[in-house]
Structures are given as C-alpha cells and as structure tokens.
C-alpha positions in Angstrom: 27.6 -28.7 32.5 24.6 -31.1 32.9 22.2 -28.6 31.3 24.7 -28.1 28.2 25.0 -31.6 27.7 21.1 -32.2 27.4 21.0 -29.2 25.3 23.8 -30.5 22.9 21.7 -33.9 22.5 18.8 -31.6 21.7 20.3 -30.4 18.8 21.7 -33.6 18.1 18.5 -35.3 18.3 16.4 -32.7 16.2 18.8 -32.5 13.1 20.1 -36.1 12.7 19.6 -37.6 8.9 18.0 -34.6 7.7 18.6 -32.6 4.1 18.3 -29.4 2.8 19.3 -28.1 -1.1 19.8 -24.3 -2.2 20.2 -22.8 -5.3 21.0 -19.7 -7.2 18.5 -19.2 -10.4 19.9 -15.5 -12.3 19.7 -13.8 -15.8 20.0 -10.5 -17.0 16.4 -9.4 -15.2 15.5 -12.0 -12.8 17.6 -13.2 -9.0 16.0 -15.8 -7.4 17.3 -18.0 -4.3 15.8 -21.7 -4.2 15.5 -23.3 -0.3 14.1 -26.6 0.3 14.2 -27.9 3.7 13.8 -31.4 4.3 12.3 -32.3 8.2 10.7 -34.0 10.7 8.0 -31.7 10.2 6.9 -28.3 8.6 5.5 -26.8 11.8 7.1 -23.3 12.7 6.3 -19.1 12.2 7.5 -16.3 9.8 9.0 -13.8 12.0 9.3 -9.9 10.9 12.4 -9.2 12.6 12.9 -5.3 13.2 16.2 -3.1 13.4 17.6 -1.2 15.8 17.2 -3.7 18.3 20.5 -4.7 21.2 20.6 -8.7 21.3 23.7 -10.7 22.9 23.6 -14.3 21.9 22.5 -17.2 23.2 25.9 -19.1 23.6 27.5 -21.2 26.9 31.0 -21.5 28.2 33.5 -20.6 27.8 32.0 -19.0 24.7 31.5 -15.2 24.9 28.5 -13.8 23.7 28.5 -11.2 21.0 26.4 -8.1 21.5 25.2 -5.9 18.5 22.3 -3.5 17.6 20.7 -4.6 14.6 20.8 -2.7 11.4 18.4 -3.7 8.9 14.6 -5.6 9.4 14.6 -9.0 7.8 12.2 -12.0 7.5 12.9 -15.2 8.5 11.5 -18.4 8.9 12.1 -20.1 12.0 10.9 -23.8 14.2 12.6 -23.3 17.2 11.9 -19.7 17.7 12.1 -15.8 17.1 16.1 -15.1 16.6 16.9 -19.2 15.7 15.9 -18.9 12.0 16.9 -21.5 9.3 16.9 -18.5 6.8 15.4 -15.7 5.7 16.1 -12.6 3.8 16.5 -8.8 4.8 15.4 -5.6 3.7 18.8 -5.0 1.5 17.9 -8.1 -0.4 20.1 -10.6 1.4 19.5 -13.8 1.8 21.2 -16.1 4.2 19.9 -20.0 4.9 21.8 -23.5 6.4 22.5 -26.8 5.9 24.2 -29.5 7.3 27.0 -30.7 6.8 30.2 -32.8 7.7 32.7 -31.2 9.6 33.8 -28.5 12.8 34.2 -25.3 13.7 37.7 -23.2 14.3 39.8 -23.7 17.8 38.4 -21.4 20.4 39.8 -18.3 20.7 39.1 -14.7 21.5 36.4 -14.3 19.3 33.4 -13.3 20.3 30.5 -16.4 19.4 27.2 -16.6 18.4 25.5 -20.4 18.0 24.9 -21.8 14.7 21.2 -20.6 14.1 22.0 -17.1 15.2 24.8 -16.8 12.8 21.9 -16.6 10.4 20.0 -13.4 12.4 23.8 -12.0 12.9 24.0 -11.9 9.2 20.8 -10.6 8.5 20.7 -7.8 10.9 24.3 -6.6 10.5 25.3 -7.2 6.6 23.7 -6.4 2.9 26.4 -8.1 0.8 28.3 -11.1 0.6 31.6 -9.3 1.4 30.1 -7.5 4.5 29.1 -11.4 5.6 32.8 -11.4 5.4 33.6 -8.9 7.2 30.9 -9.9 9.6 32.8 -13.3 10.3 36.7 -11.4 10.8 34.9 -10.4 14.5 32.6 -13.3 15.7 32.8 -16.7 15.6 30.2 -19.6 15.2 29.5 -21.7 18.4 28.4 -25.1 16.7 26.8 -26.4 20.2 25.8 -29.9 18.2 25.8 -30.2 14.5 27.8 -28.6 11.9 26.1 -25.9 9.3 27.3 -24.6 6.5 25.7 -21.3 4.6 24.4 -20.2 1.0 24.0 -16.7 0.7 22.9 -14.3 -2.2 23.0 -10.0 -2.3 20.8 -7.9 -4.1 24.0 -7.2 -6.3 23.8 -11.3 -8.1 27.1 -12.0 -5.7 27.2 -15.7 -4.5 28.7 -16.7 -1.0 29.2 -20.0 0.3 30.6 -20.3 4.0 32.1 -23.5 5.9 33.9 -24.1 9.0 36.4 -26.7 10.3 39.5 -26.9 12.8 41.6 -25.0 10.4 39.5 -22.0 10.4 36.5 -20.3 8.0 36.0 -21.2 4.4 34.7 -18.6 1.6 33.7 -19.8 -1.9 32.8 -16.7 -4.2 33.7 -15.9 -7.9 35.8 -18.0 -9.0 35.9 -20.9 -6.1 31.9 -20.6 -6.9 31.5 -21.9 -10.6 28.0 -23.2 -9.4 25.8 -21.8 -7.0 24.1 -25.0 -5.7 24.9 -25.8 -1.7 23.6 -29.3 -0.2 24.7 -31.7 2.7 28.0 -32.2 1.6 31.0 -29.7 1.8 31.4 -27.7 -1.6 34.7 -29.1 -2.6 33.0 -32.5 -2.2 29.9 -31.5 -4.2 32.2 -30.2 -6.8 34.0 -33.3 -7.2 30.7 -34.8 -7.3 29.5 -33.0 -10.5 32.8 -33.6 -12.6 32.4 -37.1 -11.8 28.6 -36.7 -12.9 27.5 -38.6 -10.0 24.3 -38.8 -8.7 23.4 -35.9 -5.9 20.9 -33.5 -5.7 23.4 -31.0 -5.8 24.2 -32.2 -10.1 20.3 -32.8 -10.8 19.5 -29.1 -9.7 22.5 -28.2 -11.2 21.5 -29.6 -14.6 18.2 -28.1 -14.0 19.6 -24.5 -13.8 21.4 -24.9 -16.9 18.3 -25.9 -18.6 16.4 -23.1 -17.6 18.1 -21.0 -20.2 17.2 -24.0 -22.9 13.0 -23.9 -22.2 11.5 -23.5 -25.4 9.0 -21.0 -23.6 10.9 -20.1 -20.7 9.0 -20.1 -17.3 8.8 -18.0 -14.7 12.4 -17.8 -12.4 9.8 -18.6 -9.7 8.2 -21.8 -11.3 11.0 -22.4 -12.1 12.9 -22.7 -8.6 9.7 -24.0 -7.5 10.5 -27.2 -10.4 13.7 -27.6 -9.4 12.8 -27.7 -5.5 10.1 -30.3 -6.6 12.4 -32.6 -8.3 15.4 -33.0 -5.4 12.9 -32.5 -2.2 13.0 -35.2 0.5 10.5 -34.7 3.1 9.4 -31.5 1.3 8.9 -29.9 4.7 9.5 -26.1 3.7 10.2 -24.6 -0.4 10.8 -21.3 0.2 11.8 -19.3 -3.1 13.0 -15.6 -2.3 12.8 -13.3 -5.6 15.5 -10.9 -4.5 14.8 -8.3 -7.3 11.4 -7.9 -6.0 12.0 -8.4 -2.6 9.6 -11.1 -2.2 9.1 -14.2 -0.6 6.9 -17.4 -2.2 6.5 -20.5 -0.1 4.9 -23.7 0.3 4.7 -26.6 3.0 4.1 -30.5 2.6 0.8 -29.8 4.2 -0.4 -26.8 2.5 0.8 -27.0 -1.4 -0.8 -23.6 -2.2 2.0 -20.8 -2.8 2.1 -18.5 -0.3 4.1 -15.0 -0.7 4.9 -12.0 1.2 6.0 -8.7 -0.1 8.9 -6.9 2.2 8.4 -3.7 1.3 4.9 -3.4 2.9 6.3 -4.0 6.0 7.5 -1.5 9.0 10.9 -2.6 10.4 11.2 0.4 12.7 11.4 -0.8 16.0 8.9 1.5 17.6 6.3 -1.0 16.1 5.3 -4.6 17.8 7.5 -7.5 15.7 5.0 -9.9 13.9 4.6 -13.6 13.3 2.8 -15.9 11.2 2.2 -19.2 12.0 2.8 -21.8 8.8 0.3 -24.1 9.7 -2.2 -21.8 8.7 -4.1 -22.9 5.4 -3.8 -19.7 3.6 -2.2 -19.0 -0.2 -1.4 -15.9 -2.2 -0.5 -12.9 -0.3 -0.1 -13.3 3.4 1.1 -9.8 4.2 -2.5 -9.0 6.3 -2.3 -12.7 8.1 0.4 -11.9 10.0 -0.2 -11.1 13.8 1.4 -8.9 16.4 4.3 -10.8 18.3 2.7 -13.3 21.1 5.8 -15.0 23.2 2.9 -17.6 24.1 2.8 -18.5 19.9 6.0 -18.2 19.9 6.3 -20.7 23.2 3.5 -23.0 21.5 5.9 -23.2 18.4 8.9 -24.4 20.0 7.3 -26.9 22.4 6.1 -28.2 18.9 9.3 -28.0 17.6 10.9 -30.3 20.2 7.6 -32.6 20.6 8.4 -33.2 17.1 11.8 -34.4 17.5 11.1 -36.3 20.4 12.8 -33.9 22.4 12.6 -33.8 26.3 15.0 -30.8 28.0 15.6 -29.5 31.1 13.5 -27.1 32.5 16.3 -24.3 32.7 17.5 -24.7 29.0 13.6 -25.0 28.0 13.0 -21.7 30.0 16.4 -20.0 28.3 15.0 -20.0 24.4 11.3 -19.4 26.0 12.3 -15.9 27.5 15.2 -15.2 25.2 13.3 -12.9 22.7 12.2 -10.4 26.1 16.1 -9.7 26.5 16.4 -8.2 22.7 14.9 -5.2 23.2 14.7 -1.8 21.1 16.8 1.3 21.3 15.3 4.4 21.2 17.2 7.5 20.1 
C-alpha cells in the first residue's frame, strides 16, 4: 500500500496545473487531428509500437489487469515510457490522445482495468474506429491511479469520439452530442456551455479558428493550418503534434526545436519479428525523421523516464521505479 501511495503522488505531482487542446480540422479531401500538449517539459521518445505482441497492464489492487495481443502497429509519443503514451496514431489511421480533466472514474467492478495512459496503447493496438473504441471500453475499464483523463479520438472514416468517465459510468460524445470537435481541460458539456456563452477558453478561440479555415481567402494547407491554431491557444508549447490521417502521417514540433518534423507510417514494419524502434525528441532534426529512428534500447528508454520524473521533481520508490523500467521486457511477441 506504501508503494501505491508514492506512486499515486507521482502522478499527482507530474500532471498538476497542466493543459492540453485537440482538435478536428476536415473537408471533403483533407482529415487532420490537432494535439498540443502543454508541460513541464518536451523531453520524451516516438515509439513504433508493433502488433501481435501479449501485454497485461500495469494496474495495482484490487484492480485486475487486462491481457490482450495486439492487433495493429501504431506510433505514439510517450515521456514516461514505451506502452504509457499521451497519444499517438495507428496503422488504421486512428488516432487516440488525453487530457485532463475534472472528474472520476466508474465504481469498481468486474471489469478488467488498464491505467489511464494505457488506455491509450489499449485503443491503439485493439480498435480502428471510434465505435470499436466503444466496443473496446464494454470489457475493460480505466484504472485512474491519480488524475482524471479524458480522450479525443478520430478514424480514418472522418468519425469523432470523445470519451469521459465519472462515478456514474463512461461518457461517449459522437454525431450528434459532438457538434464540435474541439476537447480541452474541461468536461465537454462544460466546454459546450462555454462556447454558447462565447466565453473566453481555448476550446472557443480554436473553435472559431476551424470555422475560419473554410473563409481564408487562399486557403492554407490543413497542416499549417492546425499548426496556426495550435500556435495561437498553446501554453507551455511543450509538444504540437498534427497527425494527417488521410496520409497517414505525423508532423511535429517541440518548444525547443521549432523545425517541423514528420514521419510517414507506411514506411514502417509493424511485424513483430522486427526490433520496435524509438526516437528520441530532443534530437535537433526537421523534415523526415523516418531514418533517425533507432532500434529499441530499454537503457534510452530508462534514460527517458528518469528524465521524465527529474523533471517533475519526482522521487519514487525503488520498486515502483523498477516496475515501469522492466515493464516493456514482459510484452513480448507471439509467434505463429
């Protein structure tokens, strides 16, 4: 119990007071997903994640772990580790990222669990449209072991998902219950009220913003575009990320390296006969990226979240410390 409580005030610790803003940009030709997040600092990797792969979550009592085999090979971008992204998008063109926000999770119950950064990998690796997210969600549930997340995600089919929790259970907003595909730190119902009240929020400036796209005299690129709109409601800037679903691309940029980075899925091998791969942000590299990334190292990976928690001030126990340092060696691949 000890160890859970220093881990809870980890996560406590690391996330306090910080921001994030997504956004859905589409037309008739063009599907682009908007991320900023906002942080102590822009420090973390790129991860290729591979399918066919066994994983049981990282979860504590009485929480049961889920177990699953991965389906499809994603890319995500993680700070405290391979399988603990804050978003990322898969080879089906999904595209899955968090946010803070007030509130709780659903009463324990039989539910199998998986903790709040996982949820993200679980989602990745099992679904490839909003309403297989869905599905997904009918057989796990999220172990929030600190904070409270909630979840904007986007399929290659232009479908919008936003997913919350609380006591009462799991909230969808989709179609209708989705009039605008903006998520920040506040519940959606909130933000909602928020933008007929015309009151000041990131979540109404990129709002406006999207519906001015359509109105550019000379329209821009969705990309600059997103890339505008992240610039004009960032914080601390730490990550824009803008995934171009339609291509299946990635663009990116840190508050220390403002040169736009981007990385083409489809030139990657998500078998799982072939080593995973990382790339560490802090390199000082723009354009493609596709050749920078390296074969998976659990000593990078190691370096990265000991930065992660330096960064937050963080000190833990050497037995939680050693649990999300060795937790990548028990995913492991299945061979036919």
């Amino acid at each position: 119990m000890k160890l859970i409580l220093s881990f809870i005030i980890l996560i406590a610790t690391c996330t306090d007071a910080k921001s994030c803003t997504t956004f859905v940009l589409k037309n008739d030709s063009s599907l682009v997903y908007g991320r900023n997040l906002d942080w102590v600092s822009d420090n973390g990797v790129v991860v290729v994640n591979k399918k066919n792969v066994r994983k049981s979550s990282l979860v504590f009592p009485p929480e049961k772990p889920t177990n699953w085999i991965s389906k499809y090979g994603s890319i995500s971008f993680n700070q405290f580790g391979k399988e603990f992204p804050f978003g990322g998008m898969n080879e089906k063109g999904l595209v899955v990222a968090t946010m803070l926000v007030p509130g709780g999770v659903p009463k324990l119950d039989n539910k199998t669990a998986v903790n709040e950064l996982q949820w993200v990998q679980y989602q990745l690796d099992n679904a490839a449209t909003i309403e297989e997210v869905i599905t997904n969600c009918a057989r796990i549930r999220v172990s929030t072991i600190s904070q409270n997340l909630h979840y904007l995600i986007l399929d290659k089919l232009g479908n919008s998902l936003v997913v919350e929790f609380d006591k009462k259970g799991t909230h969808f907003f989709k179609g209708n219950d989705l009039p605008i595909a903006v998520l920040e730190n506040d519940t959606y119902l909130k933000s909602l009220s928020k933008s007929k009240k015309n009151t000041h929020s990131r979540f109404n400036t990129a709002a406006n913003l999207l519906k001015q796209y359509h109105l550019y005299p000379t329209t821009p690129s969705p990309v600059n575009c997103s890339f505008s709109i992240l610039e004009k409601v960032k914080l601390a800037g730490s990550w824009s990320i803008v995934f171009d679903v339609n291509k299946l691309e990635i663009h990116f940029k840190t508050s220390t390296n403002a040169g736009i980075r981007k990385i083409k899925l489809d030139q990657f091998d998500f078998s799982c006969s072939t080593p995973s791969l990382l790339y560490d942000m802090q390199l000082n590299n723009k354009g493609n990226i596709n050749a920078q990334f390296i074969k998976y190292s659990n000593s990078l990976n190691i370096k990265k979240f000991n930065s992660a928690t330096a960064s937050n001030r963080i000190t833990l126990p050497p037995a939680i410390t050693s649990l999300f340092h060795n937790y990548s060696s028990t995913c492991n691949c299945v061979t036919k």
